[in-house]
N, CA, C and O atoms as a GROMACS GRO file, in nm:
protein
  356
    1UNK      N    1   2.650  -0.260  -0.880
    1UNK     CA    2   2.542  -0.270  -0.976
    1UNK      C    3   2.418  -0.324  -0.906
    1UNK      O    4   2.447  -0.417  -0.830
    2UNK      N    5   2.300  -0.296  -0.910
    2UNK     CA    6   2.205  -0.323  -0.879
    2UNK      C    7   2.123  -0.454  -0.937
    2UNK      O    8   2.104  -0.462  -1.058
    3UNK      N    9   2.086  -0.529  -0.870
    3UNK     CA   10   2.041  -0.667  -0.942
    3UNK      C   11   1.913  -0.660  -0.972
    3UNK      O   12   1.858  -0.716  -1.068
    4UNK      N   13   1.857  -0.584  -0.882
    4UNK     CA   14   1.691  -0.520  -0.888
    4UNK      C   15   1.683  -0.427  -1.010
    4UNK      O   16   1.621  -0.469  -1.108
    5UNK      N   17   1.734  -0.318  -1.015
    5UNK     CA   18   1.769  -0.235  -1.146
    5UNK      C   19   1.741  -0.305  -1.305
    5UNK      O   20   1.662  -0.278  -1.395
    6UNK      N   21   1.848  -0.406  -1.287
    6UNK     CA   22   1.882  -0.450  -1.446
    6UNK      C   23   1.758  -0.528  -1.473
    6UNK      O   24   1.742  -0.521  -1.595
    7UNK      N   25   1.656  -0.605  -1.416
    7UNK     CA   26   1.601  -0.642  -1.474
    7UNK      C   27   1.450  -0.540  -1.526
    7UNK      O   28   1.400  -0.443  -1.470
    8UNK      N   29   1.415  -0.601  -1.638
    8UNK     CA   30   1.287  -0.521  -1.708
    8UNK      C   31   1.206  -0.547  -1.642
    8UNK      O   32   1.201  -0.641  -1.563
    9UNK      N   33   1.111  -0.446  -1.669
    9UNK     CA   34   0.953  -0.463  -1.612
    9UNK      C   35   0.882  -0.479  -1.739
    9UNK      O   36   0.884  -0.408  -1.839
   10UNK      N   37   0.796  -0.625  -1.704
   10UNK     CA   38   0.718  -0.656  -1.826
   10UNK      C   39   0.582  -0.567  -1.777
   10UNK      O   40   0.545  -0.533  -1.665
   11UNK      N   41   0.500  -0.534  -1.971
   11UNK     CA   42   0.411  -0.511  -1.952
   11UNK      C   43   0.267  -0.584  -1.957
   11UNK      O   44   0.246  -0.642  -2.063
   12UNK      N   45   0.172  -0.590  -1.869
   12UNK     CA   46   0.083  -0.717  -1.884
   12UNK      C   47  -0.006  -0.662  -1.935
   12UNK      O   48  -0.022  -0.542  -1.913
   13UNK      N   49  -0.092  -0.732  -2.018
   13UNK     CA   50  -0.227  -0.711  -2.119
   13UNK      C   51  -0.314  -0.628  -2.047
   13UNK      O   52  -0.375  -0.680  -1.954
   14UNK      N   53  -0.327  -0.531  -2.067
   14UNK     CA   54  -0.427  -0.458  -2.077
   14UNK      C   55  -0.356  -0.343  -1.964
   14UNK      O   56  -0.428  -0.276  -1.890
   15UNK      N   57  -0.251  -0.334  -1.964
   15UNK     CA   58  -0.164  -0.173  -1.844
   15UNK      C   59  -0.131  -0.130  -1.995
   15UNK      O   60  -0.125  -0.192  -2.100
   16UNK      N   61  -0.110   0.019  -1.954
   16UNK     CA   62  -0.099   0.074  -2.058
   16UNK      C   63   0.022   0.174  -1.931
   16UNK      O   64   0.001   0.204  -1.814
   17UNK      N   65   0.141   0.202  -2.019
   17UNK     CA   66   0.250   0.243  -1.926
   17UNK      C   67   0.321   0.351  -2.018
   17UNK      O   68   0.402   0.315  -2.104
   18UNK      N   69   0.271   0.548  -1.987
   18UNK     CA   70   0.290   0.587  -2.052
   18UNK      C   71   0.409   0.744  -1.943
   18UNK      O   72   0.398   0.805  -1.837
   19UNK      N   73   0.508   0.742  -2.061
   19UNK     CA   74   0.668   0.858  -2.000
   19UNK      C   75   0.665   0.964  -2.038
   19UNK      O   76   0.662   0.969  -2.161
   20UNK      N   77   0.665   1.081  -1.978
   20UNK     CA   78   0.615   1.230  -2.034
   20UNK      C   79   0.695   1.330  -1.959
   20UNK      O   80   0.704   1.288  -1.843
   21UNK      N   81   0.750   1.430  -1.969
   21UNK     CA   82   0.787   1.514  -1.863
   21UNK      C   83   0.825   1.510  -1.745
   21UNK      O   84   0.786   1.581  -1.652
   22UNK      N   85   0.922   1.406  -1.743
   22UNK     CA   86   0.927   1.352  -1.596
   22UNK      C   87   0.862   1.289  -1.506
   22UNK      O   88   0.880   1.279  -1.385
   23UNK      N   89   0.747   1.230  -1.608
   23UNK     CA   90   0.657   1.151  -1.502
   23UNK      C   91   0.629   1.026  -1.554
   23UNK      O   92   0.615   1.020  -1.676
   24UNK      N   93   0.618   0.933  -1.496
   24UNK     CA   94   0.557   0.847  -1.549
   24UNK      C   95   0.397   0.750  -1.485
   24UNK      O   96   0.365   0.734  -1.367
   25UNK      N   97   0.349   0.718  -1.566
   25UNK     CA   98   0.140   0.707  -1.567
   25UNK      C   99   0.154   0.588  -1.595
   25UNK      O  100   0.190   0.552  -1.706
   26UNK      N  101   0.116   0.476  -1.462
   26UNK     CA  102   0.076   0.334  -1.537
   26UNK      C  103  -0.121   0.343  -1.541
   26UNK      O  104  -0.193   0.401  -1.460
   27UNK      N  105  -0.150   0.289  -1.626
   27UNK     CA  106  -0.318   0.295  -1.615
   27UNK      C  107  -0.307   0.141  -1.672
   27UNK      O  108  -0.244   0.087  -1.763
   28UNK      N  109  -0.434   0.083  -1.538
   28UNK     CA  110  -0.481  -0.031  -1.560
   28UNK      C  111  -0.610  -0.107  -1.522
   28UNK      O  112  -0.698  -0.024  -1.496
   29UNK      N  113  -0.640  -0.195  -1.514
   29UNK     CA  114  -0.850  -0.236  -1.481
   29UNK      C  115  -0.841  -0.154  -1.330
   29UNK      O  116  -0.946  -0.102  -1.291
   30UNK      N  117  -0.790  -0.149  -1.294
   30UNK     CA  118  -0.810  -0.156  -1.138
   30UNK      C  119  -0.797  -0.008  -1.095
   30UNK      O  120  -0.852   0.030  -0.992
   31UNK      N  121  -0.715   0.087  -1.183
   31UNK     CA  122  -0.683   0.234  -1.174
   31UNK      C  123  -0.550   0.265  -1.230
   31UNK      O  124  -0.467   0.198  -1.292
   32UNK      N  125  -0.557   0.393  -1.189
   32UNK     CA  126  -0.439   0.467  -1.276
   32UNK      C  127  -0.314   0.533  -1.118
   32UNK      O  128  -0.346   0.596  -1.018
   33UNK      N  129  -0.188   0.488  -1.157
   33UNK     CA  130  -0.093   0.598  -1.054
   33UNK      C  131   0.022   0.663  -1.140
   33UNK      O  132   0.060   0.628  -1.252
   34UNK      N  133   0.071   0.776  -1.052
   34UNK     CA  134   0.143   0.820  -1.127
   34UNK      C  135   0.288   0.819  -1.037
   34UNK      O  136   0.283   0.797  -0.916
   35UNK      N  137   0.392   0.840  -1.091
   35UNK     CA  138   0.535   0.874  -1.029
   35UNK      C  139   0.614   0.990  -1.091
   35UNK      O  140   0.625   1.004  -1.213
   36UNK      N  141   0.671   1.075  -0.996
   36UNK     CA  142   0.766   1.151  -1.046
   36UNK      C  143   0.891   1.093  -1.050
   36UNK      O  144   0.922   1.021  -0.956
   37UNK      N  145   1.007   1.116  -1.183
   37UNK     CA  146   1.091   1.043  -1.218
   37UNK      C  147   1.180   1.110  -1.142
   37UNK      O  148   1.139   1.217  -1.097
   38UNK      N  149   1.297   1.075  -1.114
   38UNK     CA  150   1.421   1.106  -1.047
   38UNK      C  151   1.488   1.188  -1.199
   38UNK      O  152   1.462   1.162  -1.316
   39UNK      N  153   1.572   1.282  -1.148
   39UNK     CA  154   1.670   1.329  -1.269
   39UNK      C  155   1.814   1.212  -1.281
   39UNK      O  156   1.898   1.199  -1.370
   40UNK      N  157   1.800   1.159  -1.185
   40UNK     CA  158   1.921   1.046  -1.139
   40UNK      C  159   1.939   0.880  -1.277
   40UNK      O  160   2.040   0.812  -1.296
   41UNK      N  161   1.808   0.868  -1.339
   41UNK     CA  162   1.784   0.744  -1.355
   41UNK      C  163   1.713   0.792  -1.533
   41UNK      O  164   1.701   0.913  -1.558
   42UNK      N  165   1.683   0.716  -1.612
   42UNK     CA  166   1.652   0.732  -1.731
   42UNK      C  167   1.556   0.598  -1.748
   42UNK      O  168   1.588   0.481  -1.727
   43UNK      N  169   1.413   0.658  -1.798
   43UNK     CA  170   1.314   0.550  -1.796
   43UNK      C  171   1.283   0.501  -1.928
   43UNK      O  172   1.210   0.578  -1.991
   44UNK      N  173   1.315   0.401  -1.984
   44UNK     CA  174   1.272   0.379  -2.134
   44UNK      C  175   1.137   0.275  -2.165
   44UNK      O  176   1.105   0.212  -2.065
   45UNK      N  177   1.063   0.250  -2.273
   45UNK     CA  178   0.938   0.168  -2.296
   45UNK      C  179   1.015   0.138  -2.424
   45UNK      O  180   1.080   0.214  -2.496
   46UNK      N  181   0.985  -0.029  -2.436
   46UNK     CA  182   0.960  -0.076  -2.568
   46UNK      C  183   0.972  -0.159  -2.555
   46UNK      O  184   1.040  -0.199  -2.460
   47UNK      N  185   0.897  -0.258  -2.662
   47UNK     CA  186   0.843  -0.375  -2.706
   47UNK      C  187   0.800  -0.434  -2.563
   47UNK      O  188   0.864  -0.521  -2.504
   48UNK      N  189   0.640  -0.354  -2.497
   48UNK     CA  190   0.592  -0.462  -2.411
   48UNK      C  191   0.727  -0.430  -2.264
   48UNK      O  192   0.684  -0.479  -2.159
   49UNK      N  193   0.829  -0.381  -2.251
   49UNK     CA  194   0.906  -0.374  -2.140
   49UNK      C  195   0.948  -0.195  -2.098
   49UNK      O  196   0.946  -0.090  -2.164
   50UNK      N  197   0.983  -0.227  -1.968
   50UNK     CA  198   1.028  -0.113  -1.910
   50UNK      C  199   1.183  -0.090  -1.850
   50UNK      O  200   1.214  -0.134  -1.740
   51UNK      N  201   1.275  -0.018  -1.931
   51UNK     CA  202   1.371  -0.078  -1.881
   51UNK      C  203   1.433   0.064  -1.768
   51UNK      O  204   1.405   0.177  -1.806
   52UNK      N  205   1.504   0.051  -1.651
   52UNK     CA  206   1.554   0.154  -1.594
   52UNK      C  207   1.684   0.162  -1.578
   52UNK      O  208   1.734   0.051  -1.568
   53UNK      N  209   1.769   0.262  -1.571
   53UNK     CA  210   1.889   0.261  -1.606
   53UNK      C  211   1.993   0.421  -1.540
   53UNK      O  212   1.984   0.534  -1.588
   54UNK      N  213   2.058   0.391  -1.456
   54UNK     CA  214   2.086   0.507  -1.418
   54UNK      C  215   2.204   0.607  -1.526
   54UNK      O  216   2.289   0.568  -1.606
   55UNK      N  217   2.157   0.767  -1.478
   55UNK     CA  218   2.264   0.838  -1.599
   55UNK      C  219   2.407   0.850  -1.580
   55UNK      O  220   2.499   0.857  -1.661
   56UNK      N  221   2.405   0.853  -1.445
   56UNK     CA  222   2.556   0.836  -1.433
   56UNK      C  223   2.606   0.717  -1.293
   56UNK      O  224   2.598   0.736  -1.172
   57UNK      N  225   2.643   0.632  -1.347
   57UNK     CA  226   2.692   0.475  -1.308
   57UNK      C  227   2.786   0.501  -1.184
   57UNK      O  228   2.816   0.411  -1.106
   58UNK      N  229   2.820   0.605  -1.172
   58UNK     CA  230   2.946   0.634  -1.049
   58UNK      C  231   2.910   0.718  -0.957
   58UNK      O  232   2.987   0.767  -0.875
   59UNK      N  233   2.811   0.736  -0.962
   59UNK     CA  234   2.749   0.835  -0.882
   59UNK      C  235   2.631   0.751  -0.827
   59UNK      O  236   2.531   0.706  -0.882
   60UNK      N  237   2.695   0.744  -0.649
   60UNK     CA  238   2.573   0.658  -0.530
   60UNK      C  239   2.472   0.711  -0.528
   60UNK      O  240   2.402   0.674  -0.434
   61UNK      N  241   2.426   0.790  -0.597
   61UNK     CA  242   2.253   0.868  -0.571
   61UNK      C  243   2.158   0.806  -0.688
   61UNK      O  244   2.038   0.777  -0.692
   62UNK      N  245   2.283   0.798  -0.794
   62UNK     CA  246   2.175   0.726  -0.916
   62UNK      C  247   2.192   0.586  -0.890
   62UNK      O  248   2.093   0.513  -0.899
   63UNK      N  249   2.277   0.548  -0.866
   63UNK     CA  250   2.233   0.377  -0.847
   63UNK      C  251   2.141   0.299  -0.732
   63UNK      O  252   2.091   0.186  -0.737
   64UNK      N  253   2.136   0.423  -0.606
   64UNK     CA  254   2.046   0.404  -0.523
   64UNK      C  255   1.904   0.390  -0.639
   64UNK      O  256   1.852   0.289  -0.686
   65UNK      N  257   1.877   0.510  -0.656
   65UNK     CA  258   1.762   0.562  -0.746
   65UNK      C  259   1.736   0.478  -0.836
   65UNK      O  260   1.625   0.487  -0.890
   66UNK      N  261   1.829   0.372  -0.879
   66UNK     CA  262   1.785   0.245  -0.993
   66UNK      C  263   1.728   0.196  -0.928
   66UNK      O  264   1.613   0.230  -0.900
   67UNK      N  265   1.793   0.090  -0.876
   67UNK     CA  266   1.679  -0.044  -0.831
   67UNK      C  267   1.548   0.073  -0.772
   67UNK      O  268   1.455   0.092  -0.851
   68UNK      N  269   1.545   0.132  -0.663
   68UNK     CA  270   1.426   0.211  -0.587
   68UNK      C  271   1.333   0.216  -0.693
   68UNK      O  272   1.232   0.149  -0.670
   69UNK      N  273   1.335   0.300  -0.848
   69UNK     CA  274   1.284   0.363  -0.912
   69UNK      C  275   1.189   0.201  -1.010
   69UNK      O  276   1.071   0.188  -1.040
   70UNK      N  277   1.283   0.125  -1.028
   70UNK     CA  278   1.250  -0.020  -1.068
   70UNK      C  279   1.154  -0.098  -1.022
   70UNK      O  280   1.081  -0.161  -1.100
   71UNK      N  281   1.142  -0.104  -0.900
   71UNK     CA  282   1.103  -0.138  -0.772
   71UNK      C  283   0.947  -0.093  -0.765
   71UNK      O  284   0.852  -0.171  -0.773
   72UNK      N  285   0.938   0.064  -0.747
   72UNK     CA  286   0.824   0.147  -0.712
   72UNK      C  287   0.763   0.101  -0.905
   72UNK      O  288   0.666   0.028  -0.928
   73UNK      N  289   0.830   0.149  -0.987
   73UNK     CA  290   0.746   0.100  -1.097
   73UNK      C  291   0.684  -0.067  -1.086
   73UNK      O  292   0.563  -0.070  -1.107
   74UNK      N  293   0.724  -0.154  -1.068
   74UNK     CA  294   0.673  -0.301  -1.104
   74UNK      C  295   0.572  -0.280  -0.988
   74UNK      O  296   0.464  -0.322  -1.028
   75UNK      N  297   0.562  -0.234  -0.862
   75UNK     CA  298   0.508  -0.222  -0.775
   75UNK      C  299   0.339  -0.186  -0.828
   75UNK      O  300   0.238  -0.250  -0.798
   76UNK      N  301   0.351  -0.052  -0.924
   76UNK     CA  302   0.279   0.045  -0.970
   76UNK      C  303   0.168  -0.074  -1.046
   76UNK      O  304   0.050  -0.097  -1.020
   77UNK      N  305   0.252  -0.132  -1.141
   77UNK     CA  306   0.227  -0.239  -1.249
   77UNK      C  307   0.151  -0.353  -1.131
   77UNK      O  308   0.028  -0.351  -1.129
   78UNK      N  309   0.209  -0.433  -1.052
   78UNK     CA  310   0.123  -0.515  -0.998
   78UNK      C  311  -0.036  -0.406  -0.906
   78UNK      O  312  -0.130  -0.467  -0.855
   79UNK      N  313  -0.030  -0.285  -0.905
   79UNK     CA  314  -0.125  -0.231  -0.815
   79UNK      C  315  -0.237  -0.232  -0.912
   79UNK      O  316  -0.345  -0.286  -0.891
   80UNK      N  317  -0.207  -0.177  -1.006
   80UNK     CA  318  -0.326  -0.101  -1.124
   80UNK      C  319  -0.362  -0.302  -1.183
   80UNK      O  320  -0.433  -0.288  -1.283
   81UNK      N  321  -0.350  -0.393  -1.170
   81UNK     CA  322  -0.380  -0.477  -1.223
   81UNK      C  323  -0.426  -0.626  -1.151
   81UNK      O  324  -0.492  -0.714  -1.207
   82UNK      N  325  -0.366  -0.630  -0.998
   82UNK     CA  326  -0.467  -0.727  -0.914
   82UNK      C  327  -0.528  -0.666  -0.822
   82UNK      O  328  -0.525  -0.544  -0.830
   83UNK      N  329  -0.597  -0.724  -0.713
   83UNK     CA  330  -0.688  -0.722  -0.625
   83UNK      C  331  -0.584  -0.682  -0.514
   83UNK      O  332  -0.500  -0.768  -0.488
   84UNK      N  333  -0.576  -0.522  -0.420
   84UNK     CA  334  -0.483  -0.516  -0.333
   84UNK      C  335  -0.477  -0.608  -0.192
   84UNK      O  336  -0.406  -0.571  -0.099
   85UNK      N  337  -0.549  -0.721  -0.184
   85UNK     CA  338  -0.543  -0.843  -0.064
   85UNK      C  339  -0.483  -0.969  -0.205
   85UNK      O  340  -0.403  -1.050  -0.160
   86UNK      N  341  -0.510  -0.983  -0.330
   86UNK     CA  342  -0.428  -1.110  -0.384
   86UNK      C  343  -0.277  -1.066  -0.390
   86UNK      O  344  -0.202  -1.148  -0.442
   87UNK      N  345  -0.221  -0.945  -0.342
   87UNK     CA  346  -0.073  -0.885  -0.366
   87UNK      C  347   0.041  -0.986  -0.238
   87UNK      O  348   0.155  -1.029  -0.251
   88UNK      N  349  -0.054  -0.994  -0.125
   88UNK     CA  350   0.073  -1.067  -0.015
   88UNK      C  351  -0.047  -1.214   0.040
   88UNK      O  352  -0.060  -1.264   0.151
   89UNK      N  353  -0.097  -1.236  -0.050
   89UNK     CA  354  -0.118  -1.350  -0.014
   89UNK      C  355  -0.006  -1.480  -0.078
   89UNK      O  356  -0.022  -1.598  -0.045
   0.00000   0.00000   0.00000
């Protein structure tokens, strides 16, 4: 099980984090990115969170693809919303 995976991605005031056709669009002060979703993993929104979750649990390609997919999203979320030098300071 992935420890990175299970947890949610919160959404912060003013990102707007929207799931469509296999893609998913964070837009925020700073800009907008997009990601193509894996067929491996299932992306859900609600209440303010992002949760990721792979479709099939026994299969090493989707659980890779969790945490990764988890990961690159919160990533997305901290880009579109600080300053890219306040990220590794």
């Amino acid at each position: 099980m992935s420890r990175t995976g299970k947890a949610p991605i919160e959404t912060p005031k003013g990102v707007d984090i929207q799931i469509a056709a296999g893609m998913l669009t964070v837009k925020g002060p700073k800009g907008s990115l997009n990601l193509t979703l894996s067929d491996d993993v299932s992306v859900e929104q609600k209440d303010g969170t992002v949760t990721v979750k792979p479709r099939d649990a026994e299969n090493a390609q989707s659980r890779a693809m969790w945490g990764t997919t988890r990961a690159n999203i919160q990533n997305m979320v901290l880009g579109v919303t600080m300053a890219s030098n306040a990220i590794w300071r």
